[in-house]
C-alpha positions as CSV (number, residue, x, y, z in Angstrom):
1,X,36.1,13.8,-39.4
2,X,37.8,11.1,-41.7
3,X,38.2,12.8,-45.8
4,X,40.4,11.3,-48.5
5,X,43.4,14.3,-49.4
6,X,43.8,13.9,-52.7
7,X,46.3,15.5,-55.0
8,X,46.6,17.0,-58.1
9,X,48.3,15.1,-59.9
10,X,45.5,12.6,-59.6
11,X,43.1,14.0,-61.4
12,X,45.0,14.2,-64.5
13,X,44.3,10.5,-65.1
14,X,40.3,10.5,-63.9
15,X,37.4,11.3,-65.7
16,X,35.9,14.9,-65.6
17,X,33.0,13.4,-63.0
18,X,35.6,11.6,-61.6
19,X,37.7,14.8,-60.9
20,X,34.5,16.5,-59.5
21,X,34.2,13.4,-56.9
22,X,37.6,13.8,-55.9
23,X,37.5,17.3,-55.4
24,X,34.1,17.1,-53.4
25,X,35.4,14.3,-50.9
26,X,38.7,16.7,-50.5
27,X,36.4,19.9,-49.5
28,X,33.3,18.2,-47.5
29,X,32.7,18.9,-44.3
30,X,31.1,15.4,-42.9
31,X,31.3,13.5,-39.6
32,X,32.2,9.9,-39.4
33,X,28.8,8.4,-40.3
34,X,26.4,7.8,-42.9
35,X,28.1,10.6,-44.7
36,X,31.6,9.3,-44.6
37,X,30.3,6.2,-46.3
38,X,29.2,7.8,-49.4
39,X,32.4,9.3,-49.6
40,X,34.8,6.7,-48.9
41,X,32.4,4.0,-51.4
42,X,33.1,7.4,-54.0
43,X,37.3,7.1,-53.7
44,X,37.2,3.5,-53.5
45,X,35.5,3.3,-56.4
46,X,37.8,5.5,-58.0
47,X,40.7,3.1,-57.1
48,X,39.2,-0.2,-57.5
49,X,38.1,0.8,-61.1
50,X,41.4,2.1,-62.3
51,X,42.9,-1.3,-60.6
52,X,40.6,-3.3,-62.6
53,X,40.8,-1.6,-65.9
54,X,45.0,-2.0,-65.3
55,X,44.5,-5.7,-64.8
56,X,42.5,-6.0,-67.9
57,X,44.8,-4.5,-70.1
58,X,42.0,-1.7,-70.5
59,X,44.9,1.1,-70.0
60,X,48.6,1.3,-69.0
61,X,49.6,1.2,-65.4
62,X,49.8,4.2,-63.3
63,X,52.7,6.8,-63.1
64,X,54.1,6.3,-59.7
65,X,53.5,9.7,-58.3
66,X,49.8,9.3,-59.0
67,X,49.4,6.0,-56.9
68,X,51.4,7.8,-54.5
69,X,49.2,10.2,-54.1
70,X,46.3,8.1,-53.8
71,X,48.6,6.4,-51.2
72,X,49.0,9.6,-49.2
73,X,45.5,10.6,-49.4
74,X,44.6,7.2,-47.4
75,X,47.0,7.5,-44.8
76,X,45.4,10.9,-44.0
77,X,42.4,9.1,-43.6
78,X,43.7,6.4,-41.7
79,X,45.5,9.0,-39.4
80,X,42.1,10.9,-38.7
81,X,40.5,7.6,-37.8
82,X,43.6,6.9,-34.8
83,X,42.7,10.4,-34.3
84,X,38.7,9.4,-33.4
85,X,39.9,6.9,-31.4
86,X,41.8,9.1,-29.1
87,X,38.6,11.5,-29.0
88,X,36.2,8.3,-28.1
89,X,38.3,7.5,-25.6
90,X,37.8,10.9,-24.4
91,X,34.0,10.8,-24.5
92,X,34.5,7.8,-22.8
93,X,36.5,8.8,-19.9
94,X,34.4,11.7,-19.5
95,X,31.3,9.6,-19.2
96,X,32.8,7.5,-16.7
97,X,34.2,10.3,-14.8
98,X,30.7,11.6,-14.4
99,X,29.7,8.3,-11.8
100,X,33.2,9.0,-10.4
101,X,32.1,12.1,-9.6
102,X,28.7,10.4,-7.5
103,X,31.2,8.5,-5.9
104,X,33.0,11.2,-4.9
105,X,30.3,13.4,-3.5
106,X,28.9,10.6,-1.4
107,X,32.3,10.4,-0.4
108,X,32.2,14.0,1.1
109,X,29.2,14.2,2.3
110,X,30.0,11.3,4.9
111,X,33.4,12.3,5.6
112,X,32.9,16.4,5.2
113,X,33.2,18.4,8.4
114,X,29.4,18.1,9.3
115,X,29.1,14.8,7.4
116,X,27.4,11.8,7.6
117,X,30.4,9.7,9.8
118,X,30.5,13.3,12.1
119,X,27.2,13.2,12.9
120,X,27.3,9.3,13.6
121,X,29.7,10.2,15.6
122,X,28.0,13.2,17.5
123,X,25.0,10.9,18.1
124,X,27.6,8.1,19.2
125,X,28.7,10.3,21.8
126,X,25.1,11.7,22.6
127,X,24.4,8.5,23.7
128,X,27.2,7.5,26.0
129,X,26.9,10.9,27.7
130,X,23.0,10.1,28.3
131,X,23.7,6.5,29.0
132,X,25.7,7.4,31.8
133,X,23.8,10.0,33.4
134,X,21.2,7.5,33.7
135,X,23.1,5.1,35.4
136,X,24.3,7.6,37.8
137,X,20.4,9.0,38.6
138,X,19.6,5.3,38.8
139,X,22.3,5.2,41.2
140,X,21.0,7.9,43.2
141,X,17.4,7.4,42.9
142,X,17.9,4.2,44.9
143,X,20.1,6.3,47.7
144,X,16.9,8.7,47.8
145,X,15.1,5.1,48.2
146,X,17.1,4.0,51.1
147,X,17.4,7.1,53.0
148,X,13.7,8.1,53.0
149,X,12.3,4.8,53.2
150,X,14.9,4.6,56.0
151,X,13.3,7.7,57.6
152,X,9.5,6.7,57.8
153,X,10.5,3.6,59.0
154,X,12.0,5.2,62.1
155,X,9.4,8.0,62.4
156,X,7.0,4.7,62.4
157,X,8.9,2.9,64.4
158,X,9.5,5.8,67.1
159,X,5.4,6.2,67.1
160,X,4.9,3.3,68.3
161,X,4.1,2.7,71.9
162,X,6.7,0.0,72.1
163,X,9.6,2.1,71.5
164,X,8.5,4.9,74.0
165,X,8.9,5.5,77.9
166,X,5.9,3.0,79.5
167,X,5.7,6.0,82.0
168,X,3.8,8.0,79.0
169,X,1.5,5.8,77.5
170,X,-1.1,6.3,80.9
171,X,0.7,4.2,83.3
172,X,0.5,4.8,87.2
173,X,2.9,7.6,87.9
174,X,2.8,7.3,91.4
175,X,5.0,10.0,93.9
176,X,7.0,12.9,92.4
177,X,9.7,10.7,92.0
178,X,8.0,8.3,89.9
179,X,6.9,11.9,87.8
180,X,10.4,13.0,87.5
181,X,12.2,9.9,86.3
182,X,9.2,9.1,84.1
183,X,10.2,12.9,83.0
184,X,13.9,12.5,82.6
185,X,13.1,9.4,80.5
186,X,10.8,10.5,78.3
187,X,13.6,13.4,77.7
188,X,16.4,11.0,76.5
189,X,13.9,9.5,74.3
190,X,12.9,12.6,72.9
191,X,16.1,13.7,72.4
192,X,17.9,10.2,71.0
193,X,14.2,10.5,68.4
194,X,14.9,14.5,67.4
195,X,18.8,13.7,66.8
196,X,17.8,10.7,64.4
197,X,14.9,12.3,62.5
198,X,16.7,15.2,62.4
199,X,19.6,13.3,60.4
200,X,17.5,11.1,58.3
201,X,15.5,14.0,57.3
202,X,18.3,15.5,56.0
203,X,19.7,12.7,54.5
204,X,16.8,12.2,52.4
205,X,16.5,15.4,51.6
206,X,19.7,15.7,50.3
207,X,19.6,12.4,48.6
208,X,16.3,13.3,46.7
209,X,17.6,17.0,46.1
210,X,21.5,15.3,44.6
211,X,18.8,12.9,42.3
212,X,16.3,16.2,41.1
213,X,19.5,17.8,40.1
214,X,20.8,14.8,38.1
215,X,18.0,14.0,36.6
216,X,17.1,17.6,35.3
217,X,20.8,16.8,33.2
218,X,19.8,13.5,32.2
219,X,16.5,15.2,30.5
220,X,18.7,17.6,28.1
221,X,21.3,14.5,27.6
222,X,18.6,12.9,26.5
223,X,17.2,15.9,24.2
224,X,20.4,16.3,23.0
225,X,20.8,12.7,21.8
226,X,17.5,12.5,20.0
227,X,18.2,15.5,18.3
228,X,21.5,14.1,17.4
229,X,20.0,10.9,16.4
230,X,17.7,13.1,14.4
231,X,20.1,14.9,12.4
232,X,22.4,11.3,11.7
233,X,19.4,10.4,10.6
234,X,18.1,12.3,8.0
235,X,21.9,13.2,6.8
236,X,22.0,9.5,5.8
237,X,18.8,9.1,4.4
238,X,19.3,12.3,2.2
239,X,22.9,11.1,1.3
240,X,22.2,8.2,0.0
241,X,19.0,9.4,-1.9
242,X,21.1,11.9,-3.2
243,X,23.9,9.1,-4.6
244,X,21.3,6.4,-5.9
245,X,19.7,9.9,-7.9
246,X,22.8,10.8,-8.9
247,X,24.1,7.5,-9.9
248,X,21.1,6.5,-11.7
249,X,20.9,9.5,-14.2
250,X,24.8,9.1,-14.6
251,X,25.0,4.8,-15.2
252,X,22.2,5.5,-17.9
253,X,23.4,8.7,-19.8
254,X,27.4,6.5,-19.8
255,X,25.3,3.5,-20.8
256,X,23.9,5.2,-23.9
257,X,27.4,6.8,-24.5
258,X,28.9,3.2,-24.8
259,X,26.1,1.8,-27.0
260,X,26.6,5.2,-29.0
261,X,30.2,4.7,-29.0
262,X,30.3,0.9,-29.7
263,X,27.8,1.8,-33.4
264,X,30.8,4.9,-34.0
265,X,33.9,2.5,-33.5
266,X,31.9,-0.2,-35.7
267,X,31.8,2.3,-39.0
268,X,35.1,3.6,-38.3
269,X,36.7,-0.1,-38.6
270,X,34.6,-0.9,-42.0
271,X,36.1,2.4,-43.3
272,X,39.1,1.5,-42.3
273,X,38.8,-2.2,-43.8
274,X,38.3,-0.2,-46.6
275,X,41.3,2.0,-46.7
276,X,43.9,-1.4,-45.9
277,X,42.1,-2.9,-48.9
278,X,42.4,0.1,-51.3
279,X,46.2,0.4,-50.0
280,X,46.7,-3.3,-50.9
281,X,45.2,-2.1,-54.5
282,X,48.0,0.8,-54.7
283,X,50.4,-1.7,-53.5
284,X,49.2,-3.2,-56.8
285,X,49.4,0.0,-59.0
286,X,52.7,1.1,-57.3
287,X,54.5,-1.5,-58.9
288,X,53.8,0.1,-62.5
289,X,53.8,-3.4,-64.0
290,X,50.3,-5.3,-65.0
291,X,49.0,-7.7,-62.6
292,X,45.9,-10.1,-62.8
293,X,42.5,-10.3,-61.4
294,X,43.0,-12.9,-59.0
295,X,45.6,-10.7,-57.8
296,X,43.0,-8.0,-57.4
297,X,40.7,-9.8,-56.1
298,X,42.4,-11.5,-53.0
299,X,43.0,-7.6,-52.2
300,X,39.2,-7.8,-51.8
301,X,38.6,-10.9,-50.2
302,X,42.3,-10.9,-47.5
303,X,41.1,-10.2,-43.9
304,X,42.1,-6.8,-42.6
305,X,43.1,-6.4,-39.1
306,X,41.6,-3.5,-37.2
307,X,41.4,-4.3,-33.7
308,X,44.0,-1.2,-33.5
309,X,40.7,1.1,-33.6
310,X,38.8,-1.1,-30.8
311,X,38.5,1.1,-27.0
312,X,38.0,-0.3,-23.8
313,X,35.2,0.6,-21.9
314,X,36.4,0.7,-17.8
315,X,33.6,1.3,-15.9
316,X,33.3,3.3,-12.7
317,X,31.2,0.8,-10.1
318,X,29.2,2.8,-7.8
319,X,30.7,2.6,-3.9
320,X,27.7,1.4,-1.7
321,X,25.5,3.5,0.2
322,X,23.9,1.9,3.2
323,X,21.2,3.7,4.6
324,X,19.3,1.3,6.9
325,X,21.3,2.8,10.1
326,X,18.6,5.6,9.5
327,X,15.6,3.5,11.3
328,X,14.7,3.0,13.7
329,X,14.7,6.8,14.7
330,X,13.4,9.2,17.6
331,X,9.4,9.1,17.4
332,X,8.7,5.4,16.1
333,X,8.4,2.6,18.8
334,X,10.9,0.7,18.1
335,X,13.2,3.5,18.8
336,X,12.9,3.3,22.6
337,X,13.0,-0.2,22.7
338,X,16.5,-0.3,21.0
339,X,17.9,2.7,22.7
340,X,16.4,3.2,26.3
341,X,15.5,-0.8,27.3
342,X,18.6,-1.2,28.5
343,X,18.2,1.6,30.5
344,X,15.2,0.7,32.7
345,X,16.1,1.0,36.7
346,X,18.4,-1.5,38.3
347,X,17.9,0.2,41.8
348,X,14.6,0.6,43.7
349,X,13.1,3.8,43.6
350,X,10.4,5.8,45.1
351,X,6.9,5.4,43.9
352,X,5.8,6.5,41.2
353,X,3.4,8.5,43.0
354,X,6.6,10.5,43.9
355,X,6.7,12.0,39.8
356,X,9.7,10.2,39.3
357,X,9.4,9.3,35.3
358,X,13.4,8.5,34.5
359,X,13.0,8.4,30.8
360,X,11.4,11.8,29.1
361,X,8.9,11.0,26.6
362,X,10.5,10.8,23.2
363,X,11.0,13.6,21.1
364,X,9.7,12.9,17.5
365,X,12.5,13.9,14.6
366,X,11.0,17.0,12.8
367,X,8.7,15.7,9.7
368,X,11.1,17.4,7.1
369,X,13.4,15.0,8.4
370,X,10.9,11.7,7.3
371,X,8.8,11.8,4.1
372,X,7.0,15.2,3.8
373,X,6.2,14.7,0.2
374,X,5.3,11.3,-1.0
375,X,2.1,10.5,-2.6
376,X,1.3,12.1,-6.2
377,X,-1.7,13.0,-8.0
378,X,-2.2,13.5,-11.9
379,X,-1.6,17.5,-12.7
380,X,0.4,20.4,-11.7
381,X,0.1,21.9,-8.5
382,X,-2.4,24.9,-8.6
383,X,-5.5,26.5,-6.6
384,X,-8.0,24.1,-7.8
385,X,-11.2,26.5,-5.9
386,X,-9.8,29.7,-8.4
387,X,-11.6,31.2,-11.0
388,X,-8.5,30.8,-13.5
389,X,-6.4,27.6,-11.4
390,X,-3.8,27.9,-14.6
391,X,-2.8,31.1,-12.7
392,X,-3.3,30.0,-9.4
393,X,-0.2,29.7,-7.8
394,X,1.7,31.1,-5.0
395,X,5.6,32.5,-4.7
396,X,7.8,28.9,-5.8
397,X,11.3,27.8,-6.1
398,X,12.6,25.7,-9.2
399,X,15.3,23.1,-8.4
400,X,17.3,21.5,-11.1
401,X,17.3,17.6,-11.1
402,X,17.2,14.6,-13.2
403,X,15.1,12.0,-11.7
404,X,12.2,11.9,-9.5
405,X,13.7,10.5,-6.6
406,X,16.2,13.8,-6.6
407,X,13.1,15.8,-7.0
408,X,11.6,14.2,-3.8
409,X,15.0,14.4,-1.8
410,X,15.3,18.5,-2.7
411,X,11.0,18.6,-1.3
412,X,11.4,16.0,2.0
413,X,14.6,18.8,2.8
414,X,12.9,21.6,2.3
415,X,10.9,24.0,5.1
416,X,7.5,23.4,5.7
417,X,6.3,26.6,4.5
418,X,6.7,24.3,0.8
419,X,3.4,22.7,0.7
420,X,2.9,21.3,-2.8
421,X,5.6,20.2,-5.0
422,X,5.4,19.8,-8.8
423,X,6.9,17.3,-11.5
424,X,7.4,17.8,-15.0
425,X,6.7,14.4,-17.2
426,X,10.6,14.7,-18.2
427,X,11.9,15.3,-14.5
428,X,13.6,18.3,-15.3
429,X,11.1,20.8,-13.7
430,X,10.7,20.2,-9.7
431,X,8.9,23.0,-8.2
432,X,8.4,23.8,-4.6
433,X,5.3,26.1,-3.8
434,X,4.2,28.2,-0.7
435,X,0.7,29.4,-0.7
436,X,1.7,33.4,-0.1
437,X,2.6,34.8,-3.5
438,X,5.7,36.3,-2.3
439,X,8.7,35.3,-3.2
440,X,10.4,32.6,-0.8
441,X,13.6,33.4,1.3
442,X,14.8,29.6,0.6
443,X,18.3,29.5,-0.5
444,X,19.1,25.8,-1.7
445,X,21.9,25.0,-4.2
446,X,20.7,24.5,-7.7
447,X,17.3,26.1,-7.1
448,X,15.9,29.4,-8.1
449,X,13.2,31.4,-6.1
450,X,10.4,33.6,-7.6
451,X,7.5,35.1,-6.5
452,X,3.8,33.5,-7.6
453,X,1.0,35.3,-9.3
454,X,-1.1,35.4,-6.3
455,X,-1.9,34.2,-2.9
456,X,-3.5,30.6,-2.8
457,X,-5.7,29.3,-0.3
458,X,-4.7,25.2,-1.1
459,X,-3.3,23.1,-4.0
460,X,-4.2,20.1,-5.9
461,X,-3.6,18.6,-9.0
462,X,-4.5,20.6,-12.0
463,X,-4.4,18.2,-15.6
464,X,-5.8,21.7,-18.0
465,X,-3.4,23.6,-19.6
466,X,-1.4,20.6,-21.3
467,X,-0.5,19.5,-17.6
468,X,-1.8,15.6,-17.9
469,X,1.4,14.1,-17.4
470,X,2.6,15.9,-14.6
471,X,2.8,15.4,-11.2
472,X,1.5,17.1,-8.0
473,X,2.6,15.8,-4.3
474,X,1.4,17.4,-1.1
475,X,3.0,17.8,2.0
476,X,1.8,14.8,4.1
C-alpha cells in the first residue's frame, strides 16, 4: 500500500480543503490501484500548484522545513513501492513454485519406491526371467522330441519282420534242433528289444516329464510378467495424466499471475514517475529562492528512470513426461507380437496333438488399468427410471481436482464398483457413484466418501435441476 506521510507543519501553508486532502491521503487505507491514483493526482496537485504559484510570484517561497516535509512524505512513498516490488516478486516466485512443484511430483512418482522406473524395472526383469524359461522348455521340448520319436521308431522298426529271427515269421522249423536254436534266437532278440525299449521308454518319459515340469514355471513367468507389464503400464499412463493435469491448471493460474502482475508493476512505475517529478519540484521549493516556469516545467516534461521497479519473470518449464512406453500392453495384439515373437520354437517339438501350447494365452491388463470412463453425456449422473431422478443417487465419493483430464485419471483408477462419474461445468466437482446407497469403503487421497440417498438400479445423464452443463461418463 503506497500513501503520502505528510506532516504538520505542512498544512500550515495549504488551504482548509487542501489540509482535509492531506490529512485523508495520510489516513486511507487503499491498495496500489485505481485508488492510489486519486490520491497521489490529490498530493501532486498540492505540490505542483504551490510550485507554480512560487514561480509566478503569486506567494513567497516555502520555509524549508515545509518542503522537507513534502520531501519526506515522498520518500515514504517511494519506499512502500521498493517494498511492492519485493512482495511481487514473492507472488511471483510462489506462482512459479507451484509448476515446480508438478515437476517435482512426477519426479517421485517415477523414482518413489513403487514408482514408475521400479516397476519398469520389475517388468524388465519379468521378462528376462520368462524369456529364459522359454528357451530352456524350448530346449527340452526338442529332447522329449528326440527321445520319443527315437522310441517309436525302434518299437517300429523292431515290429518289423526284417529285424526279427526268420525262424518266427512261419519258416520250416525242421528237427528239434532247428526248434531250439530258432528258440535261443528269438530269446537274444527278445532280450536286446526289452533292454532298448525299456531304456527309451524311460528316456522319453523322463524327457517329457523334465519339459511338463518346466513348462508349468514358464506359465507363472509368464503370468507374472503380464501382470508386471500391467502395472508399468498403467503407473505411466496415470503419472503422466496426473502431471499434464497438474501442469495445465498450474501454467495457466502463473500465466494470469504474470499478466496480473505486469498491469500492478505498470501503475506502480507511473506513481512513481510521479513522485521523481514532484521531488524535482521540491528540489525547486528547497532552494527558498524564486525560479521560473520553464524551470518548472522541464520538471514535468524530464524522463524519469524507473526500471528499478521492473521484476523478472523466470519461468519453471515443465520436465517431459513420456508415456508412449504404455502401449502396446498385455490384451491388445500387438502385444504378443512385440513381446513373445521372438520366442516361437527353435527346436522340433511334438505334435500339437500332444497339448503342447508353449505360449499361455495372454492375460488382458484389468479394465481399471485402460479407459473405464471416457465418453460423456449432457447432465449429472442420476437414476433416470426414478420417480424423483434429482434424488436418485447411490452412496458416492467427491475428489478434489481442477481439470477434466484429472477428474478422468482419479475415475479410470478407481474400483469397478464406481459406475458413473459426474463433472461439474467448472471442474471442481468430480464425483464417483456406486449404485448401493451405502457409503463406499474407497480411500483415495483428496476424495471424500458419503453414502447416497438411495439404492439405484442404473445412471444416465440427468440435465433438470439446473444440471445442463454438467457432465455424466459411464463406466465403458
Amino acid at each position: 500500500m503506497v500513501k503520502p506521510a505528510c506532516v504538520v507543519s505542512s498544512l500550515l501553508l495549504v488551504s482548509a480543503e487542501e489540509a482535509v486532502t492531506l490529512l485523508q491521503h495520510n489516513d486511507a487505507r487503499t491498495s496500489v490501484g485505481a485508488h492510489q491514483h486519486v490520491g497521489m493526482e490529490d498530493f501532486s496537485a498540492i505540490i505542483n500548484g504551490k510550485a507554480k504559484a512560487v514561480a509566478s510570484g503569486a506567494i513567497d517561497p516555502l520555509p524549508t522545513d515545509v518542503v522537507v516535509g513534502f520531501e519526506a512524505a515522498l520518500d515514504v512513498m517511494a519506499g512502500q513501492l521498493a517494498g511492492e516490488k519485493v512482495s511481487s516478486v514473492q507472488v511471483w516466485v510462489a506462482a512459479d513454485s507451484n509448476v515446480q512443484s508438478c515437476n517435482t511430483q512426477q519426479s517421485a512418482s517415477f523414482t518413489g519406491p513403487d514408482g514408475v522406473d521400479a516397476l519398469k524395472q520389475l517388468a524388465a526383469n519379468k521378462k528376462a526371467t520368462h524369456a529364459n524359461c522359454r528357451s530352456t522348455e524350448d530346449s527340452l521340448r526338442g529332447t522329449e522330441n528326440s527321445a520319443c520319436v527315437g522310441l517309436d521308431t525302434y518299437a517300429n522298426n523292431a515290429k518289423s519282420a526284417d529285424t526279427m529271427p526268420t525262424c518266427v515269421c512261419g519258416a520250416d522249423l525242421g528237427t528239434p534242433s532247428d526248434l531250439l536254436a530258432c528258440v535261443k534266437s528269438t530269446n537274444a532278440w527278445a532280450t536286446q528289444v526289452e533292454t532298448e525299449l525299456e531304456s527309451k521308454i524311460g528316456a522319453c518319459s523322463s524327457a517329457q516329464q523334465a519339459a511338463d515340469v518346466k513348462a508349468a514355471t514358464c506359465d507363472v513367468d509368464q503370468t507374472l510378467f503380464e501382470g508386471a507389464a500391467c502395472q508399468y503400464s498403467s503407473k505411466l499412463t496415470s503419472t503422466c495424466a496426473t502431471a499434464e493435469s497438474c501442469h495445465q491448471s498450474t501454467v495457466l493460474s502463473r500465466t494470469a499471475t504474470k499478466v496480473a502482475l505486469q498491469a500492478k508493476v505498470a501503475s506502480e512505475k507511473v506513481m512513481m514517475e510521479a513522485i521523481l517529478q514532484m521531488k524535482c519540484v521540491t528540489g525547486l521549493l528547497k532552494t527558498g529562492k524564486t525560479f521560473s516556469q520553464e524551470e518548472l516545467q522541464q520538471c514535468s516534461t524530464s524522463d524519469y528512470n524507473t526500471s528499478d521497479l521492473d521484476i523478472s519473470y523466470p519461468e519453471t518449464q515443465k520436465i517431459g513426461c513420456d508415456d508412449s512406453d504404455a502401449v502396446p500392453k498385455p490384451g491388445v495384439s500387438e502385444w504378443v507380437v512385440a513381446e513373445y515373437a521372438s520366442l516361437a520354437p527353435t527346436q522340433s517339438w511334438l505334435p500339437q496333438s500332444m497339448s503342447y501350447v508353449g505360449i499361455e494365452p495372454v492375460v488382458a491388463c484389468a479394465s481399471s488399468v485402460g479407459a473405464a470412463f471416457s465418453e460423456w453425456e449432457d447432465g449429472t449422473c442420476r437414476d433416470l427410471e426414478a420417480a424423483n431422478p434429482v434424488k436418485a443417487y447411490g452412496g458416492h465419493c467427491h475428489c478434489t481436482v481442477t481439470s477434466k483430464q484429472e477428474c478422468l485419471a482419479v475415475a479410470n483408477k478407481s474400483p469397478e464398483e464406481f459406475v458413473a462419474l459426474s463433472l461439474s461445468p467448472n471442474n471442481d466437482y468430480c464425483g464417483l457413484f456406486v449404485l448401493p446407497q451405502d457409503k463406499p469403503e474407497w480411500v483415495h487421497d483428496g476424495c471424500t466418501c458419503k453414502p447416497g440417498l438411495q439404492t439405484v438400479n442404473n445412471y444416465g445423464g440427468y440435465v433438470g435441476g439446473n444440471h445442463q452443463d454438467w457432465e455424466c461418463s459411464l463406466r465403458g
